[in-house]
Biopython code that builds the backbone (N, CA, C, O; Angstrom):
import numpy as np
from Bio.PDB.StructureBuilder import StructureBuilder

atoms = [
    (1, "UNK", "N", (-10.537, 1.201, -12.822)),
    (1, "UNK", "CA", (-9.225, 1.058, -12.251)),
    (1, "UNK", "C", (-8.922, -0.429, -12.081)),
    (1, "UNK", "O", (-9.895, -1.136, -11.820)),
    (2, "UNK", "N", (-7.507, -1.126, -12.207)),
    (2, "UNK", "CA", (-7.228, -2.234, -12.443)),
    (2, "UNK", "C", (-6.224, -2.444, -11.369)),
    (2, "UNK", "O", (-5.191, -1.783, -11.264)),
    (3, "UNK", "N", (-6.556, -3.307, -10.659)),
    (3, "UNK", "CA", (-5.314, -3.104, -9.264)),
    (3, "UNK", "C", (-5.068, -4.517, -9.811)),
    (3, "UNK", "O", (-6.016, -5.275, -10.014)),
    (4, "UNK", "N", (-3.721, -4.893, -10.064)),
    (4, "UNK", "CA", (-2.793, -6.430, -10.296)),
    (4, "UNK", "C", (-1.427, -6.757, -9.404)),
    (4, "UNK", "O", (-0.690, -5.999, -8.774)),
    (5, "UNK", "N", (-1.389, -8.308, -9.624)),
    (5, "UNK", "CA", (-0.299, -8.217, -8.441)),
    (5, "UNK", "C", (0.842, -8.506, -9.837)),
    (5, "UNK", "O", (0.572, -9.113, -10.874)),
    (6, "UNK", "N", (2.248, -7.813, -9.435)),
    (6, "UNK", "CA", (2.880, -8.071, -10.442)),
    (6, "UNK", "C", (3.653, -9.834, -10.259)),
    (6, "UNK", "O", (3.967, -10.323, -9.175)),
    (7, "UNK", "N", (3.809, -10.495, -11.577)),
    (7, "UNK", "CA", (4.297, -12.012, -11.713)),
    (7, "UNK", "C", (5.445, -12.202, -10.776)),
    (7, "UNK", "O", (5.373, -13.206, -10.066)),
    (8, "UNK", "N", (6.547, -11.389, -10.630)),
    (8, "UNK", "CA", (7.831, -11.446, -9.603)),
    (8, "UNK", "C", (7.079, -12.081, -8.002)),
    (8, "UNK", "O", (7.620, -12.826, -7.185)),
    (9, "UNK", "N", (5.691, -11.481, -7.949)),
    (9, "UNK", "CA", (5.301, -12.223, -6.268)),
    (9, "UNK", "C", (5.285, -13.023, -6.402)),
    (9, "UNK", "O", (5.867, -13.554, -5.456)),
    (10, "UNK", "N", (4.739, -14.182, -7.507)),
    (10, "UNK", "CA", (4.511, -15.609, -7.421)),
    (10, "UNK", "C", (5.691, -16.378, -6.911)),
    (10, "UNK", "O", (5.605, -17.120, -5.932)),
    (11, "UNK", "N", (6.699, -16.205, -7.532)),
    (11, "UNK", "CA", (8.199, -16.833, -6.994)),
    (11, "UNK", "C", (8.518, -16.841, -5.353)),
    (11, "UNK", "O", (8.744, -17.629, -4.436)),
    (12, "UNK", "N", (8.354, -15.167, -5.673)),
    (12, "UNK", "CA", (8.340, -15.051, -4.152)),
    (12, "UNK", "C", (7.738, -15.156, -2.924)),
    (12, "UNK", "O", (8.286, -14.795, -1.883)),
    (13, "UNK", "N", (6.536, -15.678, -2.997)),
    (13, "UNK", "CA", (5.444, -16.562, -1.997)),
    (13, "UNK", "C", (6.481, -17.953, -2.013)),
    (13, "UNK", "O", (7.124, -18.291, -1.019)),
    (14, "UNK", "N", (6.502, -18.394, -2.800)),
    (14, "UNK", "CA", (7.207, -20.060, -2.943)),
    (14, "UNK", "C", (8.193, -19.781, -2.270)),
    (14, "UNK", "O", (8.141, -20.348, -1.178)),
    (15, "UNK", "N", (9.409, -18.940, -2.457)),
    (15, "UNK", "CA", (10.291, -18.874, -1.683)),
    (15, "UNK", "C", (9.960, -18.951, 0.068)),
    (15, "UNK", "O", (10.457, -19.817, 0.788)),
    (16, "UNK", "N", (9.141, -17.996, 0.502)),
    (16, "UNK", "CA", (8.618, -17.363, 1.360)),
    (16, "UNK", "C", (7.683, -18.904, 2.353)),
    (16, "UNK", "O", (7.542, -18.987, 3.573)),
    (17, "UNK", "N", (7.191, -19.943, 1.247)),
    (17, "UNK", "CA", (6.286, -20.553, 1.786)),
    (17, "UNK", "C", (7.692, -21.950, 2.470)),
    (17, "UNK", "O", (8.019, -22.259, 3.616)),
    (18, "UNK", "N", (8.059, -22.333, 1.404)),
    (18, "UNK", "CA", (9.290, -23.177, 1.630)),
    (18, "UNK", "C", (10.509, -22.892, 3.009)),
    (18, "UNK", "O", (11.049, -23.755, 3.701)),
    (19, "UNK", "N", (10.710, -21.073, 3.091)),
    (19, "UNK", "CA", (11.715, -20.870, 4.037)),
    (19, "UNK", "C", (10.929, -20.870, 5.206)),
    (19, "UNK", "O", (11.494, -20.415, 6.200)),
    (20, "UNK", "N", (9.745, -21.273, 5.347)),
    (20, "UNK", "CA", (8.689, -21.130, 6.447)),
    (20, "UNK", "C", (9.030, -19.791, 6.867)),
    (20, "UNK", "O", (9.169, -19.587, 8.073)),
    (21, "UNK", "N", (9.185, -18.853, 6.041)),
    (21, "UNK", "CA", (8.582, -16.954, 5.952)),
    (21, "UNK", "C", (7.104, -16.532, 5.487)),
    (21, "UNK", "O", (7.024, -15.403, 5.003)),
    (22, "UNK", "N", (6.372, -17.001, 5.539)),
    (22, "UNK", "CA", (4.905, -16.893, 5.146)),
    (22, "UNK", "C", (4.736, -15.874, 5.964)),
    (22, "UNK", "O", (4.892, -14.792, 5.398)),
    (23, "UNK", "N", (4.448, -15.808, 7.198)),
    (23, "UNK", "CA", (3.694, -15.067, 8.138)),
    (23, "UNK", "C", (4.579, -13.233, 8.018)),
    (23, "UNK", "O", (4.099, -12.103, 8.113)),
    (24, "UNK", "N", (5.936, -13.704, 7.788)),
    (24, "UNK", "CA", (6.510, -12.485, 7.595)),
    (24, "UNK", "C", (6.186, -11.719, 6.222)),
    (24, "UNK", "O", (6.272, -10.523, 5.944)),
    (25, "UNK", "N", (5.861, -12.612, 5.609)),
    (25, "UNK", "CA", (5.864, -11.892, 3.714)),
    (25, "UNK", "C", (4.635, -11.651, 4.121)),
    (25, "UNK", "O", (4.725, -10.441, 4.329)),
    (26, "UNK", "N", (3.404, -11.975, 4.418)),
    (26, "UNK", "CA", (1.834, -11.675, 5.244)),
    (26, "UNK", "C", (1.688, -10.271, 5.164)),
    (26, "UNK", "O", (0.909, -9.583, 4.505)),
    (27, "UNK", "N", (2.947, -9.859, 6.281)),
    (27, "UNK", "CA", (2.596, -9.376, 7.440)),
    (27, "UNK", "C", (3.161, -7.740, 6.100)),
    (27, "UNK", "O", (2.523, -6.702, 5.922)),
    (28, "UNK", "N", (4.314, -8.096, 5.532)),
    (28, "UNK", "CA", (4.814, -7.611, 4.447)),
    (28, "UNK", "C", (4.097, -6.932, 3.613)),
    (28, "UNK", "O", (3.956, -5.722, 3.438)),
    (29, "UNK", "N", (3.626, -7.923, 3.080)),
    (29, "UNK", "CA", (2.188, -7.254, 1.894)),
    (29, "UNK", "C", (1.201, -6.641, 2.340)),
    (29, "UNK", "O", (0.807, -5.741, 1.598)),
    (30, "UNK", "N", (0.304, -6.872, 3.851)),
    (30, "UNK", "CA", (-0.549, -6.230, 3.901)),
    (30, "UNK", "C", (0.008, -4.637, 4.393)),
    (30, "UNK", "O", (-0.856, -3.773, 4.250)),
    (31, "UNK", "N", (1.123, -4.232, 4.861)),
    (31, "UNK", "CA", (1.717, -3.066, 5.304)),
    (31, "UNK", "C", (1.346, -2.328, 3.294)),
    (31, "UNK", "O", (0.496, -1.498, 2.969)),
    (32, "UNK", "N", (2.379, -3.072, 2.374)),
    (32, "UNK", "CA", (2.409, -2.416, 1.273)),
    (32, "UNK", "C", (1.268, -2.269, 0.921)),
    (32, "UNK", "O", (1.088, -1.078, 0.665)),
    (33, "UNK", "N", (-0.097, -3.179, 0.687)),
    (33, "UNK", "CA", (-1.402, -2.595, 0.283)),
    (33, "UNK", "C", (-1.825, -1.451, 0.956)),
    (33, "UNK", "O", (-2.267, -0.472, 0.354)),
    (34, "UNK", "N", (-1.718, -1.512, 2.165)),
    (34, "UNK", "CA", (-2.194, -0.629, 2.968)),
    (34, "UNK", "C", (-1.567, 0.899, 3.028)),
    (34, "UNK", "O", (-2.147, 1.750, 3.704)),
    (35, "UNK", "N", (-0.373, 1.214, 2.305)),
    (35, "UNK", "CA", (0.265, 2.180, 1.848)),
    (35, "UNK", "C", (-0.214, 2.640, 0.663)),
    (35, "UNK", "O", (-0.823, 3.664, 0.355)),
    (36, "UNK", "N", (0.251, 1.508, -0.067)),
    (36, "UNK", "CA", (-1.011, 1.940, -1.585)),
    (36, "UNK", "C", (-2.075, 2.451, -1.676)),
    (36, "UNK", "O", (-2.569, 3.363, -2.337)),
    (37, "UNK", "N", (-2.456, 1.617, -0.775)),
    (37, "UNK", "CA", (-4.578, 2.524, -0.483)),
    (37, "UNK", "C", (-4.393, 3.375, -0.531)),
    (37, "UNK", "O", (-4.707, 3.884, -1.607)),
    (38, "UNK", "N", (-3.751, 4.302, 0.504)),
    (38, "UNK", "CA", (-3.159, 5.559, 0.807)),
    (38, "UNK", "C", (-3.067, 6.439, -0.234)),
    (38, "UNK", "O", (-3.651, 7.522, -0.221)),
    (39, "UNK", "N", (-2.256, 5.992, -1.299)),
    (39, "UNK", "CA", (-2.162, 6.517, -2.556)),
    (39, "UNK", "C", (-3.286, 6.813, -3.486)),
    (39, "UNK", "O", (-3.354, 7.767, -4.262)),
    (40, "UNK", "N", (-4.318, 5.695, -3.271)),
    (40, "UNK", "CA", (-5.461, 5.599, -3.864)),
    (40, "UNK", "C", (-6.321, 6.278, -3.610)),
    (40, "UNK", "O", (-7.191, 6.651, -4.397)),
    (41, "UNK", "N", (-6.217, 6.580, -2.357)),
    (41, "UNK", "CA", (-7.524, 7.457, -1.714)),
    (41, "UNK", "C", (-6.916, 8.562, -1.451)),
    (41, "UNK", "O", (-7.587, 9.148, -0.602)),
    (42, "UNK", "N", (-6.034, 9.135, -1.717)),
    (42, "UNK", "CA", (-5.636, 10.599, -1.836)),
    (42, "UNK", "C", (-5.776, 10.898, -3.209)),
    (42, "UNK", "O", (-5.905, 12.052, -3.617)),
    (43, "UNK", "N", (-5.747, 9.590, -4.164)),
    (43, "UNK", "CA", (-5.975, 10.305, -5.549)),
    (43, "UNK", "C", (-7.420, 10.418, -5.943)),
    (43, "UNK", "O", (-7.699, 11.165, -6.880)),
    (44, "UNK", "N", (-8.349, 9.763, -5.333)),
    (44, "UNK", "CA", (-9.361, 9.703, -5.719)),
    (44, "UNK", "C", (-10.326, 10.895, -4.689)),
    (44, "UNK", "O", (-11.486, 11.266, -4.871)),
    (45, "UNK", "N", (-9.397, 11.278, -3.635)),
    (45, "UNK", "CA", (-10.026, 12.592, -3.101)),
    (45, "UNK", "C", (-9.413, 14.152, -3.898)),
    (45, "UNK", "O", (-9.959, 15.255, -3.903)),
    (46, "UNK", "N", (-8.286, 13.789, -4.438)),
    (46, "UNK", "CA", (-7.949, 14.596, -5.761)),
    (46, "UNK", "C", (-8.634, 14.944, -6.863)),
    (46, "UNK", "O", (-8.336, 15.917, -7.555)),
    (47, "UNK", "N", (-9.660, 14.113, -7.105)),
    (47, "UNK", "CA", (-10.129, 13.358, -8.714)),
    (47, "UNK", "C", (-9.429, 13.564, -9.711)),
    (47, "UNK", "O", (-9.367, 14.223, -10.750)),
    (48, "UNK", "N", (-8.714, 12.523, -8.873)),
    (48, "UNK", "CA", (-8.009, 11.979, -10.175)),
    (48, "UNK", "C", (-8.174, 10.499, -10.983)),
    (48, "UNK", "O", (-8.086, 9.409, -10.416)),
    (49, "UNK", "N", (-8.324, 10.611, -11.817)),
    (49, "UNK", "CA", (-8.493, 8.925, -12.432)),
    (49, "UNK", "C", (-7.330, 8.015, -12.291)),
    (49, "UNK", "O", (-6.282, 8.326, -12.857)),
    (50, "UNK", "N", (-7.384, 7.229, -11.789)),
    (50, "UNK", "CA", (-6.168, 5.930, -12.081)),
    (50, "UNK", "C", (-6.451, 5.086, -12.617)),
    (50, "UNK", "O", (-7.549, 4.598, -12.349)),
    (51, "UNK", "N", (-5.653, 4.495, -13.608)),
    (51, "UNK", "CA", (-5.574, 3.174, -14.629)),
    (51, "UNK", "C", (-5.312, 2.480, -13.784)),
    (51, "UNK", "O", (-6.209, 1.742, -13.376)),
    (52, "UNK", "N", (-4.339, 2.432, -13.327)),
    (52, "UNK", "CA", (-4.124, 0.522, -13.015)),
    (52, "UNK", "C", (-3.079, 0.846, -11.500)),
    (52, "UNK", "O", (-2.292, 1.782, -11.363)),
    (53, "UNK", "N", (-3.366, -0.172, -10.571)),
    (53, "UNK", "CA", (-1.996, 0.023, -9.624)),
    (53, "UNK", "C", (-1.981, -1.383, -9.934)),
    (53, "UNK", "O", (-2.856, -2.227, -10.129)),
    (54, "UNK", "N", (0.109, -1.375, -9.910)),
    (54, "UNK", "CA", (0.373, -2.922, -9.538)),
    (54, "UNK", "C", (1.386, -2.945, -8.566)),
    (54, "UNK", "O", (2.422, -2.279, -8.557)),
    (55, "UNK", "N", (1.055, -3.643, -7.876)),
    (55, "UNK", "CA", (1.386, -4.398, -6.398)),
    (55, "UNK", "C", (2.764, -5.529, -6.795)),
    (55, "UNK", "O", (2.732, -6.598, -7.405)),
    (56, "UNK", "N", (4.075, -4.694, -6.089)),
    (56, "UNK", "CA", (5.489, -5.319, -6.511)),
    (56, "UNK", "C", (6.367, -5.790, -5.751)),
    (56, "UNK", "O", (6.267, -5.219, -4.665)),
    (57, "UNK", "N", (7.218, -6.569, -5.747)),
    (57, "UNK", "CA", (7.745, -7.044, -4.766)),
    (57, "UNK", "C", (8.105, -6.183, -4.040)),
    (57, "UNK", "O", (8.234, -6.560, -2.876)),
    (58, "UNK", "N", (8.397, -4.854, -4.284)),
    (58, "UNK", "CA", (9.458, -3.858, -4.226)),
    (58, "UNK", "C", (8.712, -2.620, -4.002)),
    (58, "UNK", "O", (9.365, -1.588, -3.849)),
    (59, "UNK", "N", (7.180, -2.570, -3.955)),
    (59, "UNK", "CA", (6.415, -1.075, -4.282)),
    (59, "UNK", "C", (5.161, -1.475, -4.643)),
    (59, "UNK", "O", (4.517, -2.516, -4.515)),
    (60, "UNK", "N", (4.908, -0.065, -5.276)),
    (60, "UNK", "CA", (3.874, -0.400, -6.186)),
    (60, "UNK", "C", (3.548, 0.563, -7.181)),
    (60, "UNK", "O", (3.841, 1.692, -6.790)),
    (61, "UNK", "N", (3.063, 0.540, -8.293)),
    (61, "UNK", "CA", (3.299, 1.797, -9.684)),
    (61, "UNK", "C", (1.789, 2.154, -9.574)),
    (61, "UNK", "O", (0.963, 1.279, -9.311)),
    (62, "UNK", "N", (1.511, 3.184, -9.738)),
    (62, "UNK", "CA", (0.305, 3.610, -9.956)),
    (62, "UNK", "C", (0.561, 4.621, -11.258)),
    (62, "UNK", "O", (1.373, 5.543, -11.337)),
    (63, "UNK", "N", (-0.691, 4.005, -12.562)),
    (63, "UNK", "CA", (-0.758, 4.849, -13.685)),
    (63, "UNK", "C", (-1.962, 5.395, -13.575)),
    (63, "UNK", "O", (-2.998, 4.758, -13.384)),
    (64, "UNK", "N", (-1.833, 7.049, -13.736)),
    (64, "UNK", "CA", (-3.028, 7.675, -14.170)),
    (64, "UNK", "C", (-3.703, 7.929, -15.293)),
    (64, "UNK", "O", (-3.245, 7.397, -16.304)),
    (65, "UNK", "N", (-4.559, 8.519, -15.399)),
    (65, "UNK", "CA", (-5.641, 8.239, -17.007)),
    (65, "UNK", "C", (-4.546, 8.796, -17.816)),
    (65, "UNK", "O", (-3.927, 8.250, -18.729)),
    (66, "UNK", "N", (-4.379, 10.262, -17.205)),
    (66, "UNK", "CA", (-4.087, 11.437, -17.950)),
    (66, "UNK", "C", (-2.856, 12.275, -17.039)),
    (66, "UNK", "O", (-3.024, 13.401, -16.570)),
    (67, "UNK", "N", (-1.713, 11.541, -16.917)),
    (67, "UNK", "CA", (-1.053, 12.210, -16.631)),
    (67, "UNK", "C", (-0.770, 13.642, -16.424)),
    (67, "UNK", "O", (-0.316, 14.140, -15.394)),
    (68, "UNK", "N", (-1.158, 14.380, -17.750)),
    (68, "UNK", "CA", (-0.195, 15.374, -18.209)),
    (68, "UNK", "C", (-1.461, 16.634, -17.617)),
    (68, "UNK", "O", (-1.359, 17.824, -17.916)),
    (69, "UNK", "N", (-2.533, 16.112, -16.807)),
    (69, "UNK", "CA", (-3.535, 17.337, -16.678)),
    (69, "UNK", "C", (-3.554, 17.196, -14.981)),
    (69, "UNK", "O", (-4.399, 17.877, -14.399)),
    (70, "UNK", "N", (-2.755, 16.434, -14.260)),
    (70, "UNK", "CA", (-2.912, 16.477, -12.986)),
    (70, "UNK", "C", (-2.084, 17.301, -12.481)),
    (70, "UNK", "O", (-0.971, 17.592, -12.920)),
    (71, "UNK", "N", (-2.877, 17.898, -11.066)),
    (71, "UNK", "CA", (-2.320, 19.667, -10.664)),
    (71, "UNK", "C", (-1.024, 19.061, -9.943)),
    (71, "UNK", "O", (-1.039, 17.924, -9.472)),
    (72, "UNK", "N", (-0.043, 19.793, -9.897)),
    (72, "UNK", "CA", (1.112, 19.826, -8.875)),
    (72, "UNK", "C", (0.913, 19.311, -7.961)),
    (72, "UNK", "O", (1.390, 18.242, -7.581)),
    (73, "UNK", "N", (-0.539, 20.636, -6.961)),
    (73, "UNK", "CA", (-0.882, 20.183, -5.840)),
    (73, "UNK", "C", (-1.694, 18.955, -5.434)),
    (73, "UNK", "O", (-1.850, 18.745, -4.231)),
    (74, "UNK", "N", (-2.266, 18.059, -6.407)),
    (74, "UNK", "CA", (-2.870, 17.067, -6.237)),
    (74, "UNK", "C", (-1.425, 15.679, -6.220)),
    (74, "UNK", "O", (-1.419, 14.656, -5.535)),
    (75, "UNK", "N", (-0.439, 16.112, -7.138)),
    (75, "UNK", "CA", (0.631, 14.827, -6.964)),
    (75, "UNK", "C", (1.215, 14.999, -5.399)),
    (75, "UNK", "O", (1.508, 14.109, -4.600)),
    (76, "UNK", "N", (1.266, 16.141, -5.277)),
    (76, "UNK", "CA", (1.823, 16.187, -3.803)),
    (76, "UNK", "C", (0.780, 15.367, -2.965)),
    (76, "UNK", "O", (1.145, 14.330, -2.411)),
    (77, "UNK", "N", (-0.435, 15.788, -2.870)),
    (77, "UNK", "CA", (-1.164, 14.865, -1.471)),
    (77, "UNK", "C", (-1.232, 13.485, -2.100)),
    (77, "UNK", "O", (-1.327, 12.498, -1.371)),
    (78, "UNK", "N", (-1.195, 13.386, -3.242)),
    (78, "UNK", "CA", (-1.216, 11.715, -3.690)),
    (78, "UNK", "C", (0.233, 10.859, -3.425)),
    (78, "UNK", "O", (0.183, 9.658, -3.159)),
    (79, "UNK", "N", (1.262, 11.438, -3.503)),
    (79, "UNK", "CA", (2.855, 11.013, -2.719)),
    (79, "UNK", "C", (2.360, 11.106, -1.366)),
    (79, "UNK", "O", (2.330, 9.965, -0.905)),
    (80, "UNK", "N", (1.829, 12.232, -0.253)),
    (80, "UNK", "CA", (1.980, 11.681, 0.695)),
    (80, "UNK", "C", (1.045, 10.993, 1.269)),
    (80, "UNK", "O", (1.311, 10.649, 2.421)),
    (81, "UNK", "N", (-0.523, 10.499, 0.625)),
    (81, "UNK", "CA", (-0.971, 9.551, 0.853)),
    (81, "UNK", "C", (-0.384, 8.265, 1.093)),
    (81, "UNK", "O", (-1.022, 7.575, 1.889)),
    (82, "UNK", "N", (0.288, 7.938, 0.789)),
    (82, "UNK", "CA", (1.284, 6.364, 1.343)),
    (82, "UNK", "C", (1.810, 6.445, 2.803)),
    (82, "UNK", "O", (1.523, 5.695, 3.736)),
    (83, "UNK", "N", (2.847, 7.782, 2.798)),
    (83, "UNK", "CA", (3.135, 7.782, 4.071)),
    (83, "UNK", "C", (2.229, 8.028, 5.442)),
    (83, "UNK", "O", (2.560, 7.700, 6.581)),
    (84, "UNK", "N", (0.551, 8.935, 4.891)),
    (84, "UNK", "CA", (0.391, 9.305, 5.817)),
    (84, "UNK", "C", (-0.307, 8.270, 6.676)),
    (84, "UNK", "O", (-0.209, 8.330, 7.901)),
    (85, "UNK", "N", (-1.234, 7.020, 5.877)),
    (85, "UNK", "CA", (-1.482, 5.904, 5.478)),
    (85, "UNK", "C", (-1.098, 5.014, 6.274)),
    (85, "UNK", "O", (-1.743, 4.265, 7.008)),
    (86, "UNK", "N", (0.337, 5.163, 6.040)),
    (86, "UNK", "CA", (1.395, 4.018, 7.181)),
    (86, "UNK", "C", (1.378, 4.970, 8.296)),
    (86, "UNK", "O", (0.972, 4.516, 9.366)),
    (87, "UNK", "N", (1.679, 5.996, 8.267)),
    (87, "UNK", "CA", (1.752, 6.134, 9.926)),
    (87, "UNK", "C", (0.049, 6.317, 10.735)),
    (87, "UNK", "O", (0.088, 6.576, 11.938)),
    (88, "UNK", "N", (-0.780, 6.239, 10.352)),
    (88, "UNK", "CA", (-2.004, 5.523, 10.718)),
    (88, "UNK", "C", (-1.789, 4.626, 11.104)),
    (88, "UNK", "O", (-1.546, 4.511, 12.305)),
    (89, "UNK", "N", (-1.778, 3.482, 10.184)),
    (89, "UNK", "CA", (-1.564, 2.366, 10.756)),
    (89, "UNK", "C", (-0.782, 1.652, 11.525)),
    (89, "UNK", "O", (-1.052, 0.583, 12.072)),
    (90, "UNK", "N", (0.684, 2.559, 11.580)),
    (90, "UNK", "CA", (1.531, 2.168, 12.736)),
    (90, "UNK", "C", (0.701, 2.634, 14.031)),
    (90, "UNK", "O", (0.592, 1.791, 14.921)),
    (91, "UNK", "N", (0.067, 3.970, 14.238)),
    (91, "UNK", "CA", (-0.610, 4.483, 15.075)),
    (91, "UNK", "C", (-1.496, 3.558, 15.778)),
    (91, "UNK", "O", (-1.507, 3.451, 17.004)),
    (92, "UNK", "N", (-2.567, 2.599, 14.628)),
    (92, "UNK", "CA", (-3.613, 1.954, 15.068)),
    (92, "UNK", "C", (-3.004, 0.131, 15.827)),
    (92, "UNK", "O", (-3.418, -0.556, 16.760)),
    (93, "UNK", "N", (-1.703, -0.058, 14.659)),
    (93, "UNK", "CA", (-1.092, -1.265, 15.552)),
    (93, "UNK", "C", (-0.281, -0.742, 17.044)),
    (93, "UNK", "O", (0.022, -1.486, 17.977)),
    (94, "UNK", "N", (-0.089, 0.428, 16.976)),
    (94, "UNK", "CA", (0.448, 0.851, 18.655)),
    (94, "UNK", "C", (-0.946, 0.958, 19.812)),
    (94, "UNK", "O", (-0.934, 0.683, 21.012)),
    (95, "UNK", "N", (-2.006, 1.415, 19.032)),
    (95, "UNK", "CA", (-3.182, 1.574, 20.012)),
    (95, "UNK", "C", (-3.375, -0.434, 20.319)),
    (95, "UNK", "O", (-3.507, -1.017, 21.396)),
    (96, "UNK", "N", (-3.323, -0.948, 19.071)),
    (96, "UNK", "CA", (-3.974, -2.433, 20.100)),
    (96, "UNK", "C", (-3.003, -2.908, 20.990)),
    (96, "UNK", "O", (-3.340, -3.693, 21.877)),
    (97, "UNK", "N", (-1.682, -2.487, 20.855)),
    (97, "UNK", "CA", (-0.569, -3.144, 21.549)),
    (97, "UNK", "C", (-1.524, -2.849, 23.173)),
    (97, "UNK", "O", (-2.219, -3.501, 23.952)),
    (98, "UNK", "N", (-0.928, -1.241, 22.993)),
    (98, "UNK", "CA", (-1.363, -1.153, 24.415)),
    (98, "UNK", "C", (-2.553, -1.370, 25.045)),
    (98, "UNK", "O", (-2.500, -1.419, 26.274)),
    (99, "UNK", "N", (-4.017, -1.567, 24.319)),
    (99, "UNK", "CA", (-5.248, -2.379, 24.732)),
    (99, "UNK", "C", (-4.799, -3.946, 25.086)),
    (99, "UNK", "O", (-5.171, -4.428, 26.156)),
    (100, "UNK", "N", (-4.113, -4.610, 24.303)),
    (100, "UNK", "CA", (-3.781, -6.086, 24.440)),
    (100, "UNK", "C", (-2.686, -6.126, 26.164)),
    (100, "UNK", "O", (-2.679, -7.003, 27.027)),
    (101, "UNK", "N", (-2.027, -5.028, 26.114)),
    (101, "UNK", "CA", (-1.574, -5.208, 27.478)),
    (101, "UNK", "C", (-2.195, -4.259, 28.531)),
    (101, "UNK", "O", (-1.448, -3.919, 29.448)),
    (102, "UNK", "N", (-3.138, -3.907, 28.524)),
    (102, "UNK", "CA", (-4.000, -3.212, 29.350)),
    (102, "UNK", "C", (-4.730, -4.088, 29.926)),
    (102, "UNK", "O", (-5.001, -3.967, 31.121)),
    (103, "UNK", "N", (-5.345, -5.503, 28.920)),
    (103, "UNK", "CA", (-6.081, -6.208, 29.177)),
    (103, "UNK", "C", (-5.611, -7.153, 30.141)),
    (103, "UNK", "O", (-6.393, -7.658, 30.947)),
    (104, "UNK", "N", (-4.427, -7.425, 30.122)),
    (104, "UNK", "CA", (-3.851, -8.488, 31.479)),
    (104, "UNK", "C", (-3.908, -8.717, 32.353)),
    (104, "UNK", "O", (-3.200, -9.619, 32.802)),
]
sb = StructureBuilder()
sb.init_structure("model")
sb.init_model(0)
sb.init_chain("A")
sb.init_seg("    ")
for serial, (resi, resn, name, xyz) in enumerate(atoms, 1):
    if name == "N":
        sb.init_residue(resn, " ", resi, " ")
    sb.init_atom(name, np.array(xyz, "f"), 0.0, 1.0, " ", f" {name:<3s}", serial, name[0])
structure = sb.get_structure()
């Protein structure tokens, strides 16, 4: 499997570094990897093979080996691997909130 970042980010770091938006585009990308995973590890608890994910300004594409032999029910938990993914992780950034103000 080939995970790439697609060429459109490069621009857009520069933009990002110049408008002193760094920390926001950061904060940006690691949400989208972390959705992707999601995708990844629902497909690979599927077994399913993936070729390549690429990582987009906008998303991210994930190609499989073999399209045309993957079950219905496996595209379904592999779509909602992203979402379920993020709301984890919204879950786990709400748990430190409230440890970080517990701690005061």
């Amino acid at each position: 499997m080939k995970i790439k970042l697609h060429l459109l980010c490069i621009p857009l770091v520069f933009v990002m570094i110049f408008s002193g938006q760094l920390a926001y585009y950061a904060i940006i990308l690691f949400s989208l990897l972390w959705h992707e995973a999601g995708h990844l590890v629902a497909a690979v608890m599927c077994g399913v093979k993936v070729k390549s994910c690429v990582i987009t300004p906008y998303g991210g594409e994930i190609q499989f080996e073999n399209p045309a032999v993957v079950q219905a029910s496996s595209l379904l938990w592999i779509a909602l691997g992203g979402p379920i993914a993020t709301i984890i992780g919204i879950g786990l950034a709400f748990l430190c909130l409230i440890y970080s103000l517990l701690s005061l």
